[in-house]
Each structure stands twice: as C-alpha cells, then as structure tokens.
C-alpha positions as CSV (number, residue, x, y, z in Angstrom):
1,X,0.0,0.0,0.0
2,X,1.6,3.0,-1.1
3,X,1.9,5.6,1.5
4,X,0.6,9.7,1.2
5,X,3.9,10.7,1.2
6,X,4.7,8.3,-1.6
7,X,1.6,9.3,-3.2
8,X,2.7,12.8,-3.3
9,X,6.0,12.0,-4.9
10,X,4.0,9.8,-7.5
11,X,2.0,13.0,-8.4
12,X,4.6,14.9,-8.7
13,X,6.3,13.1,-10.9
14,X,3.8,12.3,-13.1
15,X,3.4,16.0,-14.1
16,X,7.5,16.3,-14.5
17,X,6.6,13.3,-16.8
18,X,3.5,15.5,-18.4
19,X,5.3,18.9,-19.0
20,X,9.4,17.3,-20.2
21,X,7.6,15.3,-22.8
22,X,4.9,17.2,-23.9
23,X,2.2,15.1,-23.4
24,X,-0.8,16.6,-24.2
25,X,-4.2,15.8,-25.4
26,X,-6.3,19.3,-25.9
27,X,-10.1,18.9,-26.1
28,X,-12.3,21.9,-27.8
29,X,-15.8,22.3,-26.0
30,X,-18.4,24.3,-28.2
31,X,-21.3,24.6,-30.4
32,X,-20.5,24.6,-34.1
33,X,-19.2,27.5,-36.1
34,X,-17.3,29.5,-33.2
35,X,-13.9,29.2,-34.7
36,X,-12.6,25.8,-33.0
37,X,-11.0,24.8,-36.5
38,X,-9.6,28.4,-36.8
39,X,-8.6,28.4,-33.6
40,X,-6.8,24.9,-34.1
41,X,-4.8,26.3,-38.0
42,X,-3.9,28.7,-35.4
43,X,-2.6,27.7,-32.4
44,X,-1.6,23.8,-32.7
45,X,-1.0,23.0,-36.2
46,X,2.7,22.4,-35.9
47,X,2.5,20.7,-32.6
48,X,-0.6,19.0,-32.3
49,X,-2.5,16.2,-34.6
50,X,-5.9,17.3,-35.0
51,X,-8.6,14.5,-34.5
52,X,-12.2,15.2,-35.7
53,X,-14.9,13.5,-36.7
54,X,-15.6,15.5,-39.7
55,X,-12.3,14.1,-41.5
56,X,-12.5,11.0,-40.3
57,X,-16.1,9.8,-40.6
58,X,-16.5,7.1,-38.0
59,X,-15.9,6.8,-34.2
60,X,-13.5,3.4,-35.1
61,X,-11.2,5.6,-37.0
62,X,-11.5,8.4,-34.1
63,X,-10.2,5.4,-31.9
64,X,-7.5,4.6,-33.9
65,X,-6.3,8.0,-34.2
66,X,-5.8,8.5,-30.7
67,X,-4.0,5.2,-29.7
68,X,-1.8,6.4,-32.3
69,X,-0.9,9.5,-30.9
70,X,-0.8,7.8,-27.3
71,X,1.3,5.4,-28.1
72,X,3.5,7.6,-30.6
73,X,3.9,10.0,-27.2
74,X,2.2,12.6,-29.8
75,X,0.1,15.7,-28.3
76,X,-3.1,15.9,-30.5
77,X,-6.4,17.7,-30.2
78,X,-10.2,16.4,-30.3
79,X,-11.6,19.2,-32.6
80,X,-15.1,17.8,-31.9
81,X,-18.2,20.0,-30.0
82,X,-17.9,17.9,-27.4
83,X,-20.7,19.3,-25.4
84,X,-21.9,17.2,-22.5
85,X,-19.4,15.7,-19.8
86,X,-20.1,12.3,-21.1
87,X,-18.7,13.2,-24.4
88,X,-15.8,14.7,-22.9
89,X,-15.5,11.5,-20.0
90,X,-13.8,9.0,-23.0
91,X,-11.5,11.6,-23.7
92,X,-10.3,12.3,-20.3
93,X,-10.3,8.7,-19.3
94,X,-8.2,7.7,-22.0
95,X,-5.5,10.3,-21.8
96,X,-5.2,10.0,-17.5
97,X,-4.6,6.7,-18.0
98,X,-1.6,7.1,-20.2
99,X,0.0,10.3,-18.6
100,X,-1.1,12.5,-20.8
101,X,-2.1,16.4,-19.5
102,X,-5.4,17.3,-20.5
103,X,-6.5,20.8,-21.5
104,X,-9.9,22.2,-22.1
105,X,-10.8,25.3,-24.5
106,X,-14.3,26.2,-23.7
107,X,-15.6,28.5,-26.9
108,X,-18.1,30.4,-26.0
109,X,-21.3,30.2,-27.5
110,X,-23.3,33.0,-28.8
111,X,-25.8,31.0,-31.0
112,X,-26.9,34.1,-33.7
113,X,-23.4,34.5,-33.7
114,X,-22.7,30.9,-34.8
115,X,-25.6,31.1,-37.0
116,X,-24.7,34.2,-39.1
117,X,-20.6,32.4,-39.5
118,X,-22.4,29.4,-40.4
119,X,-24.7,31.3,-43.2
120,X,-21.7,32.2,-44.7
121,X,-20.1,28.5,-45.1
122,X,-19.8,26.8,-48.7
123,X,-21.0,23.8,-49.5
124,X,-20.8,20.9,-46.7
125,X,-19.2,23.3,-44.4
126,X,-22.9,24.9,-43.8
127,X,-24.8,22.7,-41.7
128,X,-28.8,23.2,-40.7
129,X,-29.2,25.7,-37.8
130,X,-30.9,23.3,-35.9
131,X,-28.2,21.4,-35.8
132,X,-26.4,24.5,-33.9
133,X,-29.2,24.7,-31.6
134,X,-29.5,21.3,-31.3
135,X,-25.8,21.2,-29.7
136,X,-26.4,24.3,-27.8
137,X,-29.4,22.7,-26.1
138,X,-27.3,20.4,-24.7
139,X,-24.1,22.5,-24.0
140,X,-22.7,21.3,-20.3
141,X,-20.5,24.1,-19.2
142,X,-16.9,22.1,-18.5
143,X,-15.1,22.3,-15.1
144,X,-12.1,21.1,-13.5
145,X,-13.5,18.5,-11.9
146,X,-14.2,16.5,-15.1
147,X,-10.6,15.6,-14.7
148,X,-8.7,18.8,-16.7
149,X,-5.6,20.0,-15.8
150,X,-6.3,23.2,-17.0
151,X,-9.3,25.1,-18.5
152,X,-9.5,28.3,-20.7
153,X,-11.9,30.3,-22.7
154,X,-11.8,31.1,-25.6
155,X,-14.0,34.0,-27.5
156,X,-13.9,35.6,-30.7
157,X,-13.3,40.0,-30.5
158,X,-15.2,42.1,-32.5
159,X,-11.8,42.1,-34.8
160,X,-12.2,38.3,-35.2
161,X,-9.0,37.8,-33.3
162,X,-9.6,35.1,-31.0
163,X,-9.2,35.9,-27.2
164,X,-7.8,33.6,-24.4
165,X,-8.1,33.7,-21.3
166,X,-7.9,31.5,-17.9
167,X,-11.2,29.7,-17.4
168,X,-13.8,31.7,-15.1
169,X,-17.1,30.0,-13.6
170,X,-19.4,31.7,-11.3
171,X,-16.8,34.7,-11.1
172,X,-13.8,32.5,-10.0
173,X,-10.3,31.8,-11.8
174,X,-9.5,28.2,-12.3
C-alpha cells in the first residue's frame, strides 16, 4: 500500500513526466461554427495532430487515431463540439490513464453568432441551424473536476481575433 507521502511523490512526478515530454491531449468544447478549426490552424497545427470526426467519418477511426498518438507519445487535439461531460469523460479517461495532460478550451457560445458564421459556409461546411441549436441545447459548461488539468476560454473579439483567457465559472479563476 503506497503511503501519502509516496503518493505525493508519484503525483509529482507524473506531471515532470507531463510537462518534459509534452504530453498533451487538448479537447475543444463548443457549439458549431465559433472558430474551433480556426482556432486549431492557429494555435496547434505544428505541434498537435488534429482529431475530428468530420475528417474521419467514424468513431472506429477516431479510436485509432488516438491510440496512435498515445502510443507515438504525440500531443493531439479532439476538434469535436464535445458538449456534455459524457462526451468529454472518454476523452479524459483515456489520456489520464496514459499520462497524458489534458487541456480544455471552452468556446463560447453566442448562437446568432454561430448562426450568421455558419450562413456564410460553402458547401458541406454549412450545416442546418438546428443542428447548432441542437448542440447548444445540450451544452454542459466544463469544469475542472471532469478531470482537466487546465481550463480556458476562448471568444472571438469584435476584430475576429480570438481571445484567451484562464477559465472563469461563477466569477472564479481556475
């Protein structure tokens, strides 16, 4: 039976482990058409494999994806919505187990918003609105108890410069 002190030093470890070796798995959290591909081209794209089910079609490909990355020791991103903590749960589960960190970006949701970016998508970009609503309807506002590391959020300016900052809920930094 491992001790409290050992468990300390375990802990400890483990995020030595996390930060020299970059392991990171990033998740996205928010409705459709708020930037998280954007967002992705411009933050992770030459550090991070981007996983989404829009390239790859099928959860069985989405699986094989990230054991790739796990076992690779490669950061990626799950550019999914991901709205409710049960979508996010697999996610988490899978990259504690290995070691990995896990960071959230919450996009905030301002559904006209969305639905105006979205009227101006091509082809099978645009998707119905009430497929926006549809997700928005069932947006679960992330916290840190889901299992993140850390948390931010993320919001487009009026300049369409995207905006991040620390993760706030109910007026408190995270």
């Amino acid at each position: 039976m491992e001790t409290t002190q050992e468990a300390a030093i375990t802990r400890c470890l483990l995020l030595v482990y996390k930060e020299v070796f970059g392991l990171e798995m990033i998740i996205f959290i928010g409705i459709q058409a708020v930037g998280k591909s954007e967002f992705y081209k411009h933050q992770f794209c030459n550090t991070h494999i981007r996983i989404n089910l829009d390239m790859l079609k099928t959860r069985n490909r989405e699986k094989i994806f990230i054991e790739a990355c796990i076992r690779a020791k490669q950061p990626f991103v799950i550019d999914n919505t991901n709205p409710t903590v049960n979508d996010r749960k697999k996610y988490i589960d899978i990259a504690k187990t290995e070691c990995f960190k896990v960071v959230g970006y919450f996009f905030e949701s301002n559904v006209t918003e969305a639905l105006a970016r979205n009227a101006n998508r091509k082809g099978k970009e645009k998707l119905p609105a009430v497929a926006i609503k549809s997700t928005y309807a069932k947006l679960e506002i992330p916290t840190l108890e889901e299992g993140f590391d850390k948390l931010f959020n993320v919001r487009i300016n009026p300049n369409r410069d995207f905006m991040v900052e620390t993760y706030t809920y109910n007026g408190l930094n995270t």
